[in-house]
C-alpha positions in Angstrom: 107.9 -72.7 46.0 107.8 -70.8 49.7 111.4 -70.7 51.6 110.2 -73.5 53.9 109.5 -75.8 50.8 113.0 -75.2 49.3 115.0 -76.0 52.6 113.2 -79.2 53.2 114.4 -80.2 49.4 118.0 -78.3 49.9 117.9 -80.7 53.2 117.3 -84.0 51.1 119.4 -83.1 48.4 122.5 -82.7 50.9 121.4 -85.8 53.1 121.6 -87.8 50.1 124.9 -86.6 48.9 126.2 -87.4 52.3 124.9 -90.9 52.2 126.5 -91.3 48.7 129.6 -90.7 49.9 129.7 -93.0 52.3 130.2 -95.5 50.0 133.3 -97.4 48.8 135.6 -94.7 47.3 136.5 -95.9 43.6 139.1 -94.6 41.5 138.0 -91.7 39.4 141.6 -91.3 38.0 141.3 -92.1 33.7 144.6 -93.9 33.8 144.8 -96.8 35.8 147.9 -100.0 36.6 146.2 -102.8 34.8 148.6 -105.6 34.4 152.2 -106.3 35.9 154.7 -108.7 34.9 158.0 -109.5 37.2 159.7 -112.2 35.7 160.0 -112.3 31.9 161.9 -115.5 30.4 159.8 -117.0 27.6 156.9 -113.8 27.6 156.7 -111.1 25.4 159.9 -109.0 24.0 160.8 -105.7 23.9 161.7 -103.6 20.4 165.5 -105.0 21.7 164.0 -108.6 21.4 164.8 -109.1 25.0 162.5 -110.9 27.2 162.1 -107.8 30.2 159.6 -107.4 32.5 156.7 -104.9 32.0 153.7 -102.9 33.3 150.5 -102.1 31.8 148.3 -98.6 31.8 145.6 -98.8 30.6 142.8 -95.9 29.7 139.6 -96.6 31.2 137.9 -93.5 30.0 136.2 -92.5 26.1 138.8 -90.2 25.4 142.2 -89.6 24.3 144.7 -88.8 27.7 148.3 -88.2 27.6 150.3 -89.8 30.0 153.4 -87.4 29.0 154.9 -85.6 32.7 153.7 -88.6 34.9 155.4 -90.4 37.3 156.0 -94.4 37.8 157.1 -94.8 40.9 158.7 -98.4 42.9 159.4 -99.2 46.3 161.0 -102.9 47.7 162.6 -101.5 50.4 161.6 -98.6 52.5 162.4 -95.5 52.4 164.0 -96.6 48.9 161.5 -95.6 46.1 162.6 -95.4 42.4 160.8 -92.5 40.1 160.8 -92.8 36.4 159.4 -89.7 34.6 157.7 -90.2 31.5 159.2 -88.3 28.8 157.2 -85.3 26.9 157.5 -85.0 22.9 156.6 -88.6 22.0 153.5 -89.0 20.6 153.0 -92.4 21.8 152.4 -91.1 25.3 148.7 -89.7 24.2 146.5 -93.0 24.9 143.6 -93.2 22.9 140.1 -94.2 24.5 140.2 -97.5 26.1 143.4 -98.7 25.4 146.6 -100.0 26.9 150.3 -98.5 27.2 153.2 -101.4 28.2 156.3 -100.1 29.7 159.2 -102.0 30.4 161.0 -102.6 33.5 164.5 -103.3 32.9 166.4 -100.2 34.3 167.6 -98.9 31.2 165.9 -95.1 30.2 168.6 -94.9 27.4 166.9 -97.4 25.6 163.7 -95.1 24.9 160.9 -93.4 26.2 159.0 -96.9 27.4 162.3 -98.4 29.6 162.1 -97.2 33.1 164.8 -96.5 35.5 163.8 -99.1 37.8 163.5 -103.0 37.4 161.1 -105.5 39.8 162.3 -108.1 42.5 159.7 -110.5 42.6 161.2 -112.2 46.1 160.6 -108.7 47.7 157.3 -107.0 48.6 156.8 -104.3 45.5 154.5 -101.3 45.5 154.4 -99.4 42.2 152.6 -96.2 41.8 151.2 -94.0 39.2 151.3 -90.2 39.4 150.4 -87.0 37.7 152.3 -84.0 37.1 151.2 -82.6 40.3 152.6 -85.5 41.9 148.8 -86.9 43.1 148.6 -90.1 42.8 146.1 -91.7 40.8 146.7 -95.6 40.9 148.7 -97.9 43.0 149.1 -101.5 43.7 151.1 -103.6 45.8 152.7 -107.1 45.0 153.4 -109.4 48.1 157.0 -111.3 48.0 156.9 -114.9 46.1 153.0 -113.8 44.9 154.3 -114.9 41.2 156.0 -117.3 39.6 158.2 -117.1 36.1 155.6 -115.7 33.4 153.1 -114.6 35.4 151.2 -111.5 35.8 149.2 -110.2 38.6 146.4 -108.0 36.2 143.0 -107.1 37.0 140.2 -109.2 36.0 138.6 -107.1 33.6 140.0 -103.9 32.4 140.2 -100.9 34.7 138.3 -103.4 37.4 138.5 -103.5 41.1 139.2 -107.0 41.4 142.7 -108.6 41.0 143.8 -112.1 39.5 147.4 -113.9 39.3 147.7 -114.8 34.9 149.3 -117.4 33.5 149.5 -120.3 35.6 146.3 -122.2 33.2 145.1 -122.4 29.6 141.9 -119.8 30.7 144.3 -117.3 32.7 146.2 -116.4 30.3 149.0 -113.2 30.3 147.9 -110.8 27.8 150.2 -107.7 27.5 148.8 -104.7 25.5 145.1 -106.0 24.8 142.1 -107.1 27.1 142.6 -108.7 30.5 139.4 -110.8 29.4 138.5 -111.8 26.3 134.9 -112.8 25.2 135.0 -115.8 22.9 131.6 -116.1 22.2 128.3 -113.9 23.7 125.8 -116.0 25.5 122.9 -113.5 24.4 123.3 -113.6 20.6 123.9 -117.3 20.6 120.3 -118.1 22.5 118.8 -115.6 20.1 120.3 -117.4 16.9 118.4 -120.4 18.6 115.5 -119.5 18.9 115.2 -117.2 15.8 117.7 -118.9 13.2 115.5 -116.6 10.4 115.8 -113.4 12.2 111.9 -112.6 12.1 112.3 -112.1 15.5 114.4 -109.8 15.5 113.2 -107.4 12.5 109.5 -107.8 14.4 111.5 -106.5 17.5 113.0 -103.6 15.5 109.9 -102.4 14.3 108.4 -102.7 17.4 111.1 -100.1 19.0 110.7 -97.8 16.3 107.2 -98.0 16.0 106.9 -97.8 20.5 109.7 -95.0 20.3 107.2 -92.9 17.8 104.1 -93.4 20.2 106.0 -92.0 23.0 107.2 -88.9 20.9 103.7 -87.9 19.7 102.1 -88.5 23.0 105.1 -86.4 24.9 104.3 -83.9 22.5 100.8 -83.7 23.0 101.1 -83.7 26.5 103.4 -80.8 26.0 101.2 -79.2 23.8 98.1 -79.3 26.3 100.2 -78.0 29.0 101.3 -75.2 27.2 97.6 -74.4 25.6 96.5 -74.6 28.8 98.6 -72.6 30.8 98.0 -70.0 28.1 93.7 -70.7 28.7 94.6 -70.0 32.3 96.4 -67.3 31.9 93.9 -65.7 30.0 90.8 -66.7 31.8 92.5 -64.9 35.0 92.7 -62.1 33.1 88.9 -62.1 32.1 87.9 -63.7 35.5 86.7 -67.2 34.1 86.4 -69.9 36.4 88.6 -73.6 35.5 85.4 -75.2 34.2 84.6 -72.4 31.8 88.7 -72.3 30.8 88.6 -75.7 30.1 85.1 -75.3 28.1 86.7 -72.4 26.0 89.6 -75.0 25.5 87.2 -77.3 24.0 85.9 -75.0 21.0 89.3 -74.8 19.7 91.4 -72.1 18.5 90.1 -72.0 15.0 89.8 -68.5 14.2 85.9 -67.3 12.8 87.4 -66.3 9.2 88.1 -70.3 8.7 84.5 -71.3 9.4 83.1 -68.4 7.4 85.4 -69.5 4.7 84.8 -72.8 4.8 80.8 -72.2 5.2 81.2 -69.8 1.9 82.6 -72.7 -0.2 80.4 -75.4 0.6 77.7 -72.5 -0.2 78.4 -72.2 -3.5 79.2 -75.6 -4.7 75.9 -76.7 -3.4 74.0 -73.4 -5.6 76.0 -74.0 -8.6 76.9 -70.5 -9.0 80.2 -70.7 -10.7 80.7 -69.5 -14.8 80.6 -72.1 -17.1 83.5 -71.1 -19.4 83.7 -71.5 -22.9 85.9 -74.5 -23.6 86.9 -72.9 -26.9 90.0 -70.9 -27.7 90.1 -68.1 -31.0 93.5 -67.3 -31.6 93.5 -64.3 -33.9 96.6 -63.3 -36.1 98.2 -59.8 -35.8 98.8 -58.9 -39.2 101.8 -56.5 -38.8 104.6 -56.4 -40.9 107.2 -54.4 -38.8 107.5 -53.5 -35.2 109.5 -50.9 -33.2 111.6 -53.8 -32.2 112.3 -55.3 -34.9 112.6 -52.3 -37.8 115.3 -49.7 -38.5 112.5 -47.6 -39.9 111.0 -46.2 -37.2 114.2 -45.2 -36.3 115.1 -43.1 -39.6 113.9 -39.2 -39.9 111.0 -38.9 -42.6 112.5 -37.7 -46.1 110.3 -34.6 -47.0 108.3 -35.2 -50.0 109.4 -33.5 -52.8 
């Protein structure tokens, strides 16, 4: 590849990056505000068995974060902004992959590491923010005055989403602290499967079929490999001896059997056709060695010969 060749790509490459970020920015940050709820009367309790308000984190990523040295931060009136720090040492701070972390709002830290310092108002606009250590902020939302009612919660529609819903007000929107903003009863897919393939012939048929497809597609990725390596190695070598691509590709097509295998081969088929092999004897003599004593097994050969008298 010439210099002109790789700017044109180094050109594209940054003209599409640039596009790409002109998208809508998401948030990158693991560790997102997932559900809130202001006003706690007949809700879910605290380890006090008192009915306080709470906020939801939740861990959008596939591995384990700890949330240990962030901030929580809450603002109803400006300039006045509340910041609880979350505790290090517990080791229910470390969130495993794709799961939720409740904190409670009630103003009392004393009462352990999940009690903030701060409580909500829901008749006053709230924003709540989540920080890092660093003090960047990674997630933030903001609750207009009067938005809910007594046992409700503003949450996001599925876990970790963009889109935002008020829970609680019907049977289907229901509040659901520490588990899944939305719950699948039942999946669509499988049930129209079941009913059209109630013995599951279908489905070991499809199986096969994967495995079997997934195998073709190896071996023929191999052999494509193979003939573009044995052929980079043809050309390579006919360059060296000055061959043309039509007499590369002909030398390609004898193979790279060496001679010795054919002569081999030739010289076997040879002699089973002429019959020239030994016929052997088919019977065995076994002939007994009379000896009494051996070296091994006779202290005599060890003993000095008396002289004869």
């Amino acid at each position: 590849m010439n210099i002109k060749s790789l700017g044109i790509w180094s050109s594209l490459l940054l003209a599409l990056v640039a596009f790409s970020s002109c998208g809508v920015e998401e948030n990158k940050s693991k560790v997102v505000i997932n559900e809130i709820l202001m006003t706690n009367e007949t809700n879910f309790q605290d380890d006090y068995g008192v009915h306080s308000a709470w906020l939801e984190l939740f861990n959008k990523s596939y591995s384990t974060v700890n949330v240990a040295a962030n901030l929580l931060r809450c603002s109803d009136t400006p300039g006045d902004t509340a910041t609880y720090f979350i505790p290090k040492g517990d080791v229910l701070t470390q969130m495993p992959p794709r799961q939720h972390l409740l904190f409670w709002v009630d103003g009392k830290p004393n009462r352990g590491t999940f009690h903030v310092n701060f409580s909500f108002n829901a008749d006053k606009d709230t924003w709540i923010g989540l920080y890092d250590s660093g003090k960047h902020l990674l997630d933030e939302v903001r609750i207009p005055a009067g938005t809910l009612k007594t046992d409700e919660s503003y949450a996001r529609i599925i876990d970790g989403g963009n889109d935002w819903e008020i829970k609680g007000g019907s049977d289907d929107k229901y509040v659901t602290p520490s588990t899944n903003n939305k719950t699948l009863d039942k999946n669509e897919k499988m049930e129209k499967f079941e009913k059209h393939d109630k013995s599951g012939i279908g489905m070991s048929i499809t199986a096969m079929m994967v495995v079997f497809v997934g195998l073709i597609l190896l071996y023929l990725v191999f052999k494509l490999i193979n003939f573009a390596g044995t052929y980079h190695a043809h050309s390579k070598a006919g360059k060296t001896k000055g061959l043309s691509p039509e007499e590369v590709r002909a030398e390609m097509r004898k193979g790279d059997t060496p001679g010795e295998v054919f002569a081999a081969i030739a010289l076997a088929m040879h002699e089973m056709q002429e019959d020239v092999h030994d016929v052997e004897e088919t019977v065995l003599t076994i002939q007994q060695v009379q000896r009494r004593y051996s070296p091994w097994n006779s202290k005599i050969y060890t003993l000095r010969e008396t002289p004869h008298k």
